[in-house]
C-alpha positions in Angstrom: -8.8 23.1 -22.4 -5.8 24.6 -21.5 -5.1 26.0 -24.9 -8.5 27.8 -24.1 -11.5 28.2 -27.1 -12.7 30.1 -30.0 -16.1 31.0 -29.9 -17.6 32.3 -33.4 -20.7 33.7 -33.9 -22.7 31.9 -36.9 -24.6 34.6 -39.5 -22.5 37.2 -41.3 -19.2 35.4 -39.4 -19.3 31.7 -40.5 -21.8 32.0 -43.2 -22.9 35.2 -45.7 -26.2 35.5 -44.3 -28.9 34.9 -41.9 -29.0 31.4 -40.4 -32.7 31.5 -39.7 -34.3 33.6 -42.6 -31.9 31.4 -45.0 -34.6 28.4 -44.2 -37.7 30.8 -44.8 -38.4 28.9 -48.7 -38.2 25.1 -47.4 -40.3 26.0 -44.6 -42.6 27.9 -46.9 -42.8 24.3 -49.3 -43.4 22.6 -46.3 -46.4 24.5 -45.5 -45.3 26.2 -42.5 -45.1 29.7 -43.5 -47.5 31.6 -45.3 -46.5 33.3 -49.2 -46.4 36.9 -47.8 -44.3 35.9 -44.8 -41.8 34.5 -47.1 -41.7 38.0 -49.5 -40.9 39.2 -46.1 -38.1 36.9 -44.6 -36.6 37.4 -48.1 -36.9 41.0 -47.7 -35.6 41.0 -44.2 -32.8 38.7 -45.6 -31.9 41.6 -48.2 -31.9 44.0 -45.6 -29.7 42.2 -43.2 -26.8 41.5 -45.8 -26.2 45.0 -46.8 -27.0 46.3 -43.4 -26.9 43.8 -40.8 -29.5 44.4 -37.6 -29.6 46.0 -34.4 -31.1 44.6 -31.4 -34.5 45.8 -32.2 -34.4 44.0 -35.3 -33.3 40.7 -33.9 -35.9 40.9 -31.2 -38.7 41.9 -33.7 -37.6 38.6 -35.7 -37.7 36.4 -32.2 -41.4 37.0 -31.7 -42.0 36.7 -35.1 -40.6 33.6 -35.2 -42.1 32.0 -31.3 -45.7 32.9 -33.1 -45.1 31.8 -36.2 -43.8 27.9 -34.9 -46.1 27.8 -32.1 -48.3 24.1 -32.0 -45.4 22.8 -35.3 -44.0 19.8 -33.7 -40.2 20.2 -33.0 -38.9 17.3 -34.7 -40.2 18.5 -38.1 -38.5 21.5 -38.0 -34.8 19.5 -37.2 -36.2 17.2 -40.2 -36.6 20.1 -42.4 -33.2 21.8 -41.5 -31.7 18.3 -42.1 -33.7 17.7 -45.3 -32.5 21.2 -47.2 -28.9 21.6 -45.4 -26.9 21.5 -48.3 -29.2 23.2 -50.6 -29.8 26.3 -48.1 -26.8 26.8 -46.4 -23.4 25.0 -47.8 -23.0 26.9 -50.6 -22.7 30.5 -48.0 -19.6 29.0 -45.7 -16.8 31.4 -45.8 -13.5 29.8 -46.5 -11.8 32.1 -44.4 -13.5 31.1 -41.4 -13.2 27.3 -42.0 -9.6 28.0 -42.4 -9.7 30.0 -39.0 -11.3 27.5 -37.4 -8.8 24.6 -38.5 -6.1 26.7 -37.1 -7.6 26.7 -33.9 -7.9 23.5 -33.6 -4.4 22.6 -34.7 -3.7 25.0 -31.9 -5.5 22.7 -29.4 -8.3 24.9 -28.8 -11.7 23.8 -28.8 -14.6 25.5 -31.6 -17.5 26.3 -30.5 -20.4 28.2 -32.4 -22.8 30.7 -30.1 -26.0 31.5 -32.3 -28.8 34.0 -31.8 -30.3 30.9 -34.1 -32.8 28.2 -33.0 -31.0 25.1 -31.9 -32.6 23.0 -34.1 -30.7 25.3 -36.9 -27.8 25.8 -35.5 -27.1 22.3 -34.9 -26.9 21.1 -37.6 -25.3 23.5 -39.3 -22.5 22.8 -36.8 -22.1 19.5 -37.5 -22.2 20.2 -40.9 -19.0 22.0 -40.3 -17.5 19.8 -37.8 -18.4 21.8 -34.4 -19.2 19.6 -31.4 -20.5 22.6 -28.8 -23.5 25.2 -29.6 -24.7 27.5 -27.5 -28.0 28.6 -29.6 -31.8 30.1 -28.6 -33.7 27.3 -27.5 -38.0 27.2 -27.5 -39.8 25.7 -25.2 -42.0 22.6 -26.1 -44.7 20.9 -24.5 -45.1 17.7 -23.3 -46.4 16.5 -27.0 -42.7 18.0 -28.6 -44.9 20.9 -29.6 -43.5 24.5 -29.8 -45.2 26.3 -26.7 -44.9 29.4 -28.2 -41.9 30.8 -26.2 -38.3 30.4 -25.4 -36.7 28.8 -22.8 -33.1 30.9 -23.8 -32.7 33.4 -26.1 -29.3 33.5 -27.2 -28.7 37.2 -27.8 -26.8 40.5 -26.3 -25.5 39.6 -22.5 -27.4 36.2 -22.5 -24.7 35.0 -25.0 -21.3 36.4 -22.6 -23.8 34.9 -19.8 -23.3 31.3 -21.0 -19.6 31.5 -22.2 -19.1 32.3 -18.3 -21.2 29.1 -17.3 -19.1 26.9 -20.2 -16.1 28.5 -18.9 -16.7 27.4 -15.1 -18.0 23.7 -16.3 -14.6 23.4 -18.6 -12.2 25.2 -16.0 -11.1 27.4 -18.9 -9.7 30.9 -18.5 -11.6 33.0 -21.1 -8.5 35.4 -20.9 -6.7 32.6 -23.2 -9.8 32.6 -25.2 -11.1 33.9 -28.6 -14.4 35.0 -29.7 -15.4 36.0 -33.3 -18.7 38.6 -34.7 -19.4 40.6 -36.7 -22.5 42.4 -34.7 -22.2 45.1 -32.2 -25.2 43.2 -30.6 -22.3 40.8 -29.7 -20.2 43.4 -27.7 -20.5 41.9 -24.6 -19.6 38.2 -25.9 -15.9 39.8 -27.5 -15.8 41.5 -23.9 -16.0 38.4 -22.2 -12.3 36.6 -24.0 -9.1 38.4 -23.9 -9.0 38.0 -27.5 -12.0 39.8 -29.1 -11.6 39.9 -33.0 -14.3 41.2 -35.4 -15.3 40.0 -39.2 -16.9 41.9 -41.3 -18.5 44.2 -38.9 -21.3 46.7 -39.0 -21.0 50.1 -38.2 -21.0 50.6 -34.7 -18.5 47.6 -34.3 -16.5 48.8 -36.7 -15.9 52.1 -34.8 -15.5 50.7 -31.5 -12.9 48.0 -33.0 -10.8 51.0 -34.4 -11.3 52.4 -30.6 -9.9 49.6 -28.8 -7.2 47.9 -31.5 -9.2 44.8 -31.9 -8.7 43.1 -34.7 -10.8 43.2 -37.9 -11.1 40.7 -40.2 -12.8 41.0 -43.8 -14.1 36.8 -45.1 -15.5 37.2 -49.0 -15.0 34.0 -49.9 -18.2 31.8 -50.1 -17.2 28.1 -50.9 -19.7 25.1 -50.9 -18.8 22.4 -48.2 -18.5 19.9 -50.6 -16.0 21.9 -52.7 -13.8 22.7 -49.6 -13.9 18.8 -49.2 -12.7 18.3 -52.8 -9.5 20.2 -52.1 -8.1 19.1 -48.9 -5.1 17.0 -50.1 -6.2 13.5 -50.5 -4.0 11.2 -47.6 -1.4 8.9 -48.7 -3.7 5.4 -48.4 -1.5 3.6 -45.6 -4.7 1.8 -44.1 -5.6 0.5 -47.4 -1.6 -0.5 -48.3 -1.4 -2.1 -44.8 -4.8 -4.0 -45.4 -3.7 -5.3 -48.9 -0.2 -6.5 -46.8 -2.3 -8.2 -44.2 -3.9 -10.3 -46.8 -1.4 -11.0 -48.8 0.8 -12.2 -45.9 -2.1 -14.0 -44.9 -2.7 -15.5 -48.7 0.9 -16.6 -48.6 1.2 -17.9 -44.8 -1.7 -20.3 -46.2 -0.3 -21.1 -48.9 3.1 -22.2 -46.8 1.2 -24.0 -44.2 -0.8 -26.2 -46.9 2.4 -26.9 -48.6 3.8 -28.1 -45.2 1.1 -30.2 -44.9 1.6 -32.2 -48.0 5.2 -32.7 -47.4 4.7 -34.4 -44.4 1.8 -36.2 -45.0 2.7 -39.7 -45.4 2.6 -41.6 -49.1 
């Protein structure tokens, strides 16, 4: 880890909107949330793109949340988040940041995504994109994989610069070689943690401290589906499947040879 790490924030950094609110409709046809909570969450999720949220907001969303999942079994939700992946959340990845991740690691540095999101939402997302490490809000459950109706860590504010630090120390990485990405002034104290803070597409307050300080500001508007992205990645030369039509047609011809051989010298 010498090359250090790039910590990105998920919603309004990686993708164009809320994470969580972005599953409010599949949970709502799952039967999990009721019709006005999802006029809500969609309100919320209008709300939230043009204006993004203060800490208020995102703890107002956290209890609303803990109540609303408490008694679902776990598992369901990480099966439901699994089910609707691509139809929820591909099509809001920002090419920009894939492209900023990639460079990272071609620089040797290790991605890792640190989410105010449920685990079981930011996981798979991240795997979706290719990310090994999330740090994300985790719930507790009970001994039947319920939901218990509270968290065991709520990845928000100092909580998130909090567990960087204890990554940092189980990695041996010196966060001054490191990089963190938001767009959120909620975040402040997770860009405060790296020496190289950079924010994308921030809100206000960020914005004005960014100017402040000289950190970088990036703008991403370029939603692409994942399966797009995929499309045009340059297609590798086939070697494997040159070298494996070698192998057999040196093997074809070695039998061949050694049959051969054996008529020749078997006697008349």
């Amino acid at each position: 880890m010498n090359a250090g790490v790039a910590f990105f924030d998920l919603d309004k950094t990686i993708i164009a909107k809320s994470s969580t609110l972005a599953f409010a409709r599949p949970l709502y046809r799952a039967g999990l949330l009721r019709r006005r909570t999802l006029l809500r969450a969609a309100m919320a999720q209008a709300v939230y793109r043009m204006a993004g949220a203060d800490q208020e907001k995102l703890d107002q969303l956290r209890d609303q949340l803990v109540s609303l999942t408490e008694g679902v079994r776990a598992s369901r939700i990480r099966e439901l988040v699994e089910e609707t992946i691509d139809e929820v959340v591909a099509p809001l990845v920002y090419g920009e940041a894939l492209d900023l991740m990639e460079e990272h690691r071609r620089a040797g540095r290790e991605v890792v995504i640190v989410s105010i999101s449920p685990e079981e939402v930011a996981r798979p997302l991240a795997a979706h994109l290719g990310v090994g490490h999330v740090i994300a809000t985790r719930s507790a459950v009970d001994a039947e994989g319920r939901y218990a109706g509270e968290l065991d860590f709520y990845a928000s504010g100092t909580a998130k610069a909090d567990a960087i630090r204890r990554l940092a120390g189980e990695w041996s990485i010196d966060l001054d070689r490191c990089y963190a990405y938001s767009d959120s002034v909620t975040d402040l104290p997770m860009l405060e943690a790296v020496g190289y803070p950079v924010v994308v597409n921030p809100d206000k307050d960020l914005n004005k401290l960014a100017e402040e300080r000289g950190w970088p500001v990036l703008r991403f508007a370029r939603p692409v589906t994942l399966r797009s992205r995929l499309a045009d990645l340059p297609r590798p030369v086939p070697i494997v499947s040159a070298a494996a039509t070698a192998l057999v047609v040196a093997g074809t011809i070695g039998l061949w040879i050694r049959k051969t051989r054996r008529r020749v010298a078997r006697p008349a």
